[in-house]
N, C-alpha and C positions, 0 to 999 in steps of 0.2 A: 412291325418290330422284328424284324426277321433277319436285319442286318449285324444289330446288335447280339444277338444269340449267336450267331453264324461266327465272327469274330471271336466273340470269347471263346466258344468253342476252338477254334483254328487257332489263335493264340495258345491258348492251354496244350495243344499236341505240339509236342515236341517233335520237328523234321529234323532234318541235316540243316546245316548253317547256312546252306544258298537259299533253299524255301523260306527259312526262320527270316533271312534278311526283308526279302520280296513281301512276305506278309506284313510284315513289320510298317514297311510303306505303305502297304495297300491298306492297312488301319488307318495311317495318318491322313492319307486322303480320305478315306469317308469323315474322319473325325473334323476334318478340314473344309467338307461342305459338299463334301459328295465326289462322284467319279466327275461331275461337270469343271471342278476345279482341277483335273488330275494332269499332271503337264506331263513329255517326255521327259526324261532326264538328257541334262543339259541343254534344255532351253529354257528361257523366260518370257514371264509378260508382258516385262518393258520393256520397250521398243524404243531403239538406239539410234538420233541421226534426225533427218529431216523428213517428209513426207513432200514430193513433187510440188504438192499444191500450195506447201509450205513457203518452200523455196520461190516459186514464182510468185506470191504474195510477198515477200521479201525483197525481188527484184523489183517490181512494181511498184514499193514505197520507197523506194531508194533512189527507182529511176524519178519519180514526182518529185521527189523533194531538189535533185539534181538540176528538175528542168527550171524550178523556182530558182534554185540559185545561180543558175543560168541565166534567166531573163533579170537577175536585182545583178549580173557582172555587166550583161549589155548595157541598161540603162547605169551604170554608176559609168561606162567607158563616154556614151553619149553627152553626161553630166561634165567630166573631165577635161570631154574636147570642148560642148564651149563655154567652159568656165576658163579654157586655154584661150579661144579666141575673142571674147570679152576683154581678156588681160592683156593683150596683143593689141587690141584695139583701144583700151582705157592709153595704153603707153604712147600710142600712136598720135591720139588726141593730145597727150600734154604734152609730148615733144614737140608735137606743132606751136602750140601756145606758148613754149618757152622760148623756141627761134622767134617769134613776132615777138619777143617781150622785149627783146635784144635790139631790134631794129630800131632807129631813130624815126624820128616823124613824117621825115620827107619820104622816107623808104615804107612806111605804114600810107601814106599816101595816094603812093606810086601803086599799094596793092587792092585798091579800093574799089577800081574800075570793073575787075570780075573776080568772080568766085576762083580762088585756085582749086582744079580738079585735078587729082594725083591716082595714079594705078599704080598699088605697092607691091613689088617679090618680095616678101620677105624669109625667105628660106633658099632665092635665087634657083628655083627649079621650073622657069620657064613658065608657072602660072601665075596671075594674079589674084593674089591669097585679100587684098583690103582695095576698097576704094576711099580715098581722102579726101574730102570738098571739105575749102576753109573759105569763108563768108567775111570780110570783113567791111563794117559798115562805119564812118566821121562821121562825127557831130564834134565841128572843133577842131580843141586842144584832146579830143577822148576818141577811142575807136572801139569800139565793139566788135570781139572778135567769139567767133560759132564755127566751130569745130565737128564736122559730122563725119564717123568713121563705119563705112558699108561692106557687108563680105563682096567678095572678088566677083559673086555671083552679076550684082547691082552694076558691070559695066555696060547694057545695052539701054540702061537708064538717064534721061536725060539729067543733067544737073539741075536747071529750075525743079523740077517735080521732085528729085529726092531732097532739095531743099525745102520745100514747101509740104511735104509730108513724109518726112523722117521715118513715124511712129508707123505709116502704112508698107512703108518698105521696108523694112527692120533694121534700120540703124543701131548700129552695135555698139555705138558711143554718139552722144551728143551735150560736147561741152564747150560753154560760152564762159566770157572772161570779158573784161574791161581793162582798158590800157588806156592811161594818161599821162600825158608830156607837159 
């Protein structure tokens, strides 16, 4: 109990007003929790700002989350293109089917003999973006008409084979139609 004595005493003697001040704090800090609580003047003990380790924990959850939403832009571009070349190919098939709708019989006749195999540009830049094989089978006054549309890849592919297994070479469209005269 030697601090509290001390204090009172030193408080009760009247110095000059620069000592009177200095003790005045130095009370407040013992009363405050001791000299271990006793800061400089003008500093504190919250700490303003980030800490290193902080900060690279922050880059680190920002860079993850980045590389997620990276790899869900690649796949939605992937999904884009060929939901583009699906639709390219859906158009491809029915345009063919709508020219043979047109045709008279004798002319549906005449195409019966072989398959027409077609290698399409469609963007005229020197590659072959679709392959067309159009299949048409008589019975008749009726013609059965099968339409299969193959990326540009499928041209070292025979026509019987991509006829006969569509589903194993990835036919991009395959659509059949009936025509009667």
């Amino acid at each position: 109990m030697f601090w509290p004595a001390a204090l009172a005493a030193i408080s009760n003697h009247r110095v000059n007003n620069m000592h009177s001040q200095k003790i005045k704090k130095l009370w407040n800090v013992i009363q405050s929790g001791g000299l271990r609580g006793a800061r400089r003047e003008g500093s504190s003990n919250e700490e303003k700002g980030f800490s290193l380790i902080e900060v690279l924990v922050g880059v680190a959850l920002v860079g993850i989350a980045m590389l997620g939403l990276a790899q869900f832009f690649i796949y939605s571009m992937l999904s884009n293109a060929r939901a583009d070349q699906i639709s390219s190919a859906t158009f491809l098939g029915r345009q063919q089917i709508e020219e043979l709708r047109n045709l008279t019989a004798d002319e549906l006749n005449a195409l019966t003999a072989a398959p027409i195999d077609e290698q399409i540009d469609v963007n005229a830049d020197g590659t072959i973006d679709y392959r067309r094989i159009t299949d048409i089978q008589s019975t008749g006054q009726t013609w059965q008409i099968r339409v299969l549309v193959f990326a540009g890849t499928m041209s070292h592919r025979g026509t019987s084979e991509l006829i006969l297994n569509p589903v194993q070479n990835k036919a991009r469209i395959d659509v059949s139609t009936i025509v009667s005269r």
